[in-house]
N, C-alpha and C positions, 0 to 999 in steps of 0.2 A: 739719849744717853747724857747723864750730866758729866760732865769732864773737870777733873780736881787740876790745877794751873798752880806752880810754885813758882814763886818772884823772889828770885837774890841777887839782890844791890844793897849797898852800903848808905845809899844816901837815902835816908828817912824819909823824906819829903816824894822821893819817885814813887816809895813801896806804899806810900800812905795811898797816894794818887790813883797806883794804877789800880792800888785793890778795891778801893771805889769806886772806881770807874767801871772795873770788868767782875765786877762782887754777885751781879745778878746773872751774868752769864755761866760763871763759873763756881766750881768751889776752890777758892783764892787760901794761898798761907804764902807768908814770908818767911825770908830769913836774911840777916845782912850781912851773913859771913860765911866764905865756902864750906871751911871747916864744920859749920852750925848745918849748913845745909846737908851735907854728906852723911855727918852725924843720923839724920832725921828722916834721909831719902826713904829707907826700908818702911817704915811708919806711912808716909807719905803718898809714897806711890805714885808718884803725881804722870797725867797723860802728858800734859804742856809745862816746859819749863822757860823760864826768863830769864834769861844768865848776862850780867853782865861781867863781860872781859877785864874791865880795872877790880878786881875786888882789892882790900886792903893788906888779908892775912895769906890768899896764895893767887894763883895767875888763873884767872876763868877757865884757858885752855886744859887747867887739869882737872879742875872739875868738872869742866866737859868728860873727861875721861871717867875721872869716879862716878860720874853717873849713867854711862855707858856700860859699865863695868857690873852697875848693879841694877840698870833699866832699859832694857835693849831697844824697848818699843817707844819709850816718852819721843817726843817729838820737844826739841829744845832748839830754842833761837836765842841768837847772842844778840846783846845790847853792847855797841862801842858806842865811847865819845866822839873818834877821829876814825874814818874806812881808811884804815890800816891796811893795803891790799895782801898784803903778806900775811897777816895775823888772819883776814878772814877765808883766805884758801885755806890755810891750817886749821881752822874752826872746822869748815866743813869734810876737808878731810878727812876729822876723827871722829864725825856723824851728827853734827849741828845741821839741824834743817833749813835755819832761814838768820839773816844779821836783819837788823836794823840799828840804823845811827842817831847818836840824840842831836839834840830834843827831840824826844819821841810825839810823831802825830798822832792821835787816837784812832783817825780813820785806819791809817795808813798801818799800823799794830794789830785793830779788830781784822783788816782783811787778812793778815798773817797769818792768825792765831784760827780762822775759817780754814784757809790752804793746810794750816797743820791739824785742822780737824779731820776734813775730807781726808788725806793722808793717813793718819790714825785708821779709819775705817777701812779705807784701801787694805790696808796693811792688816788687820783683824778678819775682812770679808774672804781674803786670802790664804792666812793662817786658817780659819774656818776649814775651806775647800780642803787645803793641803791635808789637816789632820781627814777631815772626812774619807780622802784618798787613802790614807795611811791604816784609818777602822777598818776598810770595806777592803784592803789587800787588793789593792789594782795591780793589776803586774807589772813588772818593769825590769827590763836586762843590763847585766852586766855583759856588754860583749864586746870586747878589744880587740878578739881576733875575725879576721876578714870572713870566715867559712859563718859567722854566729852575726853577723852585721849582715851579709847577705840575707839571713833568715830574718832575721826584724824587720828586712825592709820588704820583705814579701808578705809577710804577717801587715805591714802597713797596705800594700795594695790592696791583698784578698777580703780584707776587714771588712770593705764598704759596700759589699754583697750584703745582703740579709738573709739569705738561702744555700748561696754555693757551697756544694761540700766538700771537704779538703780532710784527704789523708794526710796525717803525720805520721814519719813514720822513723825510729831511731831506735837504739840499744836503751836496755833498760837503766831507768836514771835521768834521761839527760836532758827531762824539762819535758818531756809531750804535752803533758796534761799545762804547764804554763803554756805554752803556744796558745792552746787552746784555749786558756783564759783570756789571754791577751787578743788574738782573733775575736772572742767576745764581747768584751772591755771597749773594742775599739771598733764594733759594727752598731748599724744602724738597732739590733736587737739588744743592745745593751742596757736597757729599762728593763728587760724582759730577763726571766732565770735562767740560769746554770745550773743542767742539772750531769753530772758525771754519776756513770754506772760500770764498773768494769768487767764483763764479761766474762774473764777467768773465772772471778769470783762466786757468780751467780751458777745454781743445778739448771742442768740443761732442761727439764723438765718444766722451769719456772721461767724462764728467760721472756719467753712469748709471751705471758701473760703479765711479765713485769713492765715489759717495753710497751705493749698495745694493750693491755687492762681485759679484765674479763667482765660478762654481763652477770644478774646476779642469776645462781643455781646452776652455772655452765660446768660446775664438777662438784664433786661431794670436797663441802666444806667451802666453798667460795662464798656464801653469806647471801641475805635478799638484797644486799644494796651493788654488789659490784664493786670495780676497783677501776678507776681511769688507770691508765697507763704512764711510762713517763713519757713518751712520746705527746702525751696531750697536756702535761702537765709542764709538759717546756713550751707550750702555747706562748707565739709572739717574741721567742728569746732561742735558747741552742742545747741541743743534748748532744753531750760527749758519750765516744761507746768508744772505754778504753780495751784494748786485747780483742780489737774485732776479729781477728781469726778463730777467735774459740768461738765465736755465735752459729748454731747449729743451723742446719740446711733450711729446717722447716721458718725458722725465725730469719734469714737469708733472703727467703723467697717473700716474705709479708713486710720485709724495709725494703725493698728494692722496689715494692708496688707503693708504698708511700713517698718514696725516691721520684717516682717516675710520674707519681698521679698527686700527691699530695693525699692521701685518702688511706684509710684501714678500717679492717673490722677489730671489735673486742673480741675473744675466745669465748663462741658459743652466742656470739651475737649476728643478727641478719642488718640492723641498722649499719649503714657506709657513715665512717664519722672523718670530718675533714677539718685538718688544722695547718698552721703556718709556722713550723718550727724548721731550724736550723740544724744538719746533724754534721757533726766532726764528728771525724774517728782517726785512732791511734793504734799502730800494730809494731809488736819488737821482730814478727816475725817477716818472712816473704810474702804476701801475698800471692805473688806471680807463681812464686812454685804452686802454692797452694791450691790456684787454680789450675797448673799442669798438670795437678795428680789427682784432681776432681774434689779437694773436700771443701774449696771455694769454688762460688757461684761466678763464673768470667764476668755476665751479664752488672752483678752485684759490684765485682770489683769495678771495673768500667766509670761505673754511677758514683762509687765511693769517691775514684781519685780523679774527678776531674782537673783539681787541683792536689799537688803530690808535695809535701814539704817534708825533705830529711832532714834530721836534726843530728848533728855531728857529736861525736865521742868527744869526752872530755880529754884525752891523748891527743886527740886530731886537732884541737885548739886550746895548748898550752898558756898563751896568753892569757886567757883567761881562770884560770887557776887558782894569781897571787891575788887578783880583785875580788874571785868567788870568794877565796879566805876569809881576807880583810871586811867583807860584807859581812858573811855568815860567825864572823868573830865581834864585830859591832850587835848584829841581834843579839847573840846568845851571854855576852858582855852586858846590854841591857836588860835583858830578862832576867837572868844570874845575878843583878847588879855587883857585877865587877869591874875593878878596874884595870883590865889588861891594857897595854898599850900598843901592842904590836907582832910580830914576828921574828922571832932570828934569823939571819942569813943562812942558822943549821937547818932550821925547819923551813924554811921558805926552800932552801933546796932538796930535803925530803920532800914537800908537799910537790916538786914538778918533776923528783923523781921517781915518784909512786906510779902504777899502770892502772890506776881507778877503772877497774871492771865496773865500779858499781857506778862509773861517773859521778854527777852532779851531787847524786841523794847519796852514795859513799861520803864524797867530802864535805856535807853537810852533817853529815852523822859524828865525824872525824875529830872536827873542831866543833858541835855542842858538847860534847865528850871533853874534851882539851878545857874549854873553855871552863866547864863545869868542874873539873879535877885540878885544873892547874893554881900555884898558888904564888908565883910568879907575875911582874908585869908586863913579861913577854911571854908567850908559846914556845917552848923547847920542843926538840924530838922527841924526849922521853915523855912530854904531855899528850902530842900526836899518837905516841905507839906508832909512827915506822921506821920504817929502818934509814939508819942517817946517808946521808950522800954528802960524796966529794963536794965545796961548795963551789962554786963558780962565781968567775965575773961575769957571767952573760945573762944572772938572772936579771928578769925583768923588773923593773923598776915600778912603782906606784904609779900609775897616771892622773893626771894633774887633779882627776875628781874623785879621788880617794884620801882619805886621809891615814896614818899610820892607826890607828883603831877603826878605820871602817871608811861607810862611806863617805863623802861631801853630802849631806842631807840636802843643805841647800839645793843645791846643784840637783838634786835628785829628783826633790819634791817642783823645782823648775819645769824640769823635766814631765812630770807627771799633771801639774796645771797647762804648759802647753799644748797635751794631751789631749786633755776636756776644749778647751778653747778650743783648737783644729779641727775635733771631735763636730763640736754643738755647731761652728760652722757648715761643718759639711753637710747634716742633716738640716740646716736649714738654711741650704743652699746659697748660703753668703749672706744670708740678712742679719745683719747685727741682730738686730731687734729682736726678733725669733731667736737668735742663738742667746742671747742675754736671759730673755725666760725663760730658755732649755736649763742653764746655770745659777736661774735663781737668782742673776746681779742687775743693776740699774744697766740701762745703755753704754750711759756716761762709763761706768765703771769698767766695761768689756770694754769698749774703744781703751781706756786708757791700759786696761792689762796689757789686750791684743797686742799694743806698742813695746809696752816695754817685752814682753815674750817673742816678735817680732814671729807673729806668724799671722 
């Protein structure tokens, strides 16, 4: 990567110097006056900045800032004549990388200007990850209330199975199928697909041959080549079977033998075909009745829940409510590119005084609707559509990793890289090494993430 390096100081003789000096390493531009320099940053772009603190027409310190302002990522080190200890806490404060004091040594500058290479790359190898997480919709919760922090953190035990199957089970709405992504996301099968089917949806007729595939010519119209199944087609990763109480008897009895043996036939096939998949399943309903009154297999239920996670009502943990908003107000704010800024304390007290039957997916529907109709730069009641409420002082407040339009990204995307890190450890059993080329980074560079993510 060649890195473009801006040098502003006022004394000709430095700027002449160091841009010969550092002219092969870099692509080098001066300027000798803040105001010249600001002017010209946009143009410029530059990775490495050289600022010296005395300029003549304004104070380095705010130019630090106008270039903060317009370049988040330059890596800028100040140039003093006297370590000012006061001046240079304040440098760095405002997000100067490094000082050095003159006369400048050229060893003692090229190693600087390295530490703010390496830095740069850090900083880009991580941006990278981050957006990659953000393409690929890794999951990740908002959960403030105790009953929804419970459940993540069981979602973090069961993860590191590769087999075990775990019932989810909750009213409709309230994130199953994320559970289930994140269960995925965060197990050893996580290279491996995703494949979700929801059982309501499919004719009972078709179900069995959708899940375990047929061989070719096993019915009129099934073709000479066959159809795998998605059971073999979630090979080495997890299939979700959302509404598993509508799966009929006959298909009941042929997952509870791949349950128990690992193994199935196609429909119409004699060859045993054996694969290594992962099954979640998600139910709004009882199971347990449904095995009381015979139209579940007990045996099946049994196998399904070994592991049993409820997922609570959106009523049942109000806390999390004003953060769902504020999140699902930031998406649909950026998709819409609008500029909404927040909530009223009207609406923020309809939104916790509404009884969201439809949980999660209601209030998501609620506020893309709002978001998209409102022309306002806050959410009214009349943009929600419900009905207003008394407001209160007891609503809850923002917490500290939200912002009034959505969420703390930062704080988010932290969140989601610590993830991969803990993740790529775990599989490979504490070796850096191995975990660094699960992530695709230098050694060096996981050791230094590791630390600062402090896991």
């Amino acid at each position: 990567m060649n890195y473009s390096l801006l040098i502003i100081d006022d004394e000709e003789s430095i700027r002449d110097s160091l841009q010969m000096a550092l002219t092969r390493q870099y692509t080098v531009s001066v300027r000798a006056s803040g105001k010249e320099a600001l002017a010209d940053l946009e143009a410029l772009n530059p990775d490495l900045v050289l600022l010296d603190i005395g300029l003549p027409d304004m104070s380095g310190l705010d130019v630090l800032e106008g270039i903060r302002a317009q370049n988040a990522h330059a890596a800028i080190i100040m140039i003093t004549a006297f370590e000012d200890l006061d001046t240079v806490i304040t440098a760095m404060k405002r997000g100067a990388f490094d000082y050095l004091v003159k006369p400048l040594r050229m060893d003692t500058l090229k190693l600087c200007l390295e530490r703010a290479k390496s830095s740069i790359r850090l900083g880009k190898e991580v941006r990278d990850l981050q957006d990659k997480a953000l393409r690929e919709q890794i999951p990740f919760f908002v959960a403030q209330s105790e009953a929804l922090t419970d459940v993540v953190h069981m979602v973090g035990k069961i993860a590191i199975s590769p087999d075990t199957p775990v019932l989810i089970e909750g009213d409709t709405g309230t994130g199953k199928e994320l559970i289930a992504s994140a269960i995925h996301h965060r197990s050893p099968n996580f290279r491996g697909p995703l494949i979700t089917i929801n059982c309501a949806a499919m004719p009972t007729n078709l179900i069995e041959s959708e899940l375990f595939g047929y061989a070719p010519g096993a019915f009129s119209g099934a073709g000479r080549k066959g159809k795998l199944g998605l059971v073999e087609e979630a090979a080495g990763g997890t299939l979700f079977l959302d509404e598993i109480g509508e799966l009929p008897q006959s298909a009941q009895a042929k997952l509870l033998r791949f349950l128990q043996q690992g193994e199935f036939y196609a429909l119409g096939s004699t060859v045993k075909r054996t694969v290594r998949t992962r099954i979640l399943t998600a139910t709004n309903r009882n199971l347990e009745d449904m095995v009381n009154d015979g139209s579940f297999r007990q045996d099946l239920f049994y196998r399904l829940a070994v592991v049993r996670i409820r997922v609570p009502s959106l009523t049942s943990r109000k806390e999390d409510i004003l953060p769902l908003a504020r999140l699902f107000l930031y998406q649909y704010s950026e998709k819409f590119d609008k500029k909404i800024k927040g909530i009223t304390p009207r609406a923020a007290a309809a939104l916790l005084g509404h009884p969201w039957k439809g949980n999660v997916r209601e209030l998501r529907n609620i506020i893309e609707r709002a978001v998209l109709m409102a022309c306002g730069l806050e959410l009214d009641t009349p943009d929600l559509g419900l009905e207003p409420q008394c407001e209160s002082d007891t609503i809850p407040q923002a917490p500290a990793r939200l912002t009034p339009v959505g969420v703390d990204l930062p704080a988010v995307l932290h969140d989601l890289e610590r993830t991969y890190y803990e993740q790529a450890l775990a599989l490979a059993e504490g070796n850096e090494s191995q975990a660094a080329r699960l992530l695709n980074v230098s050694r060096d560079t996981f050791r230094y993430r590791r630390g600062k993510l402090g896991c």
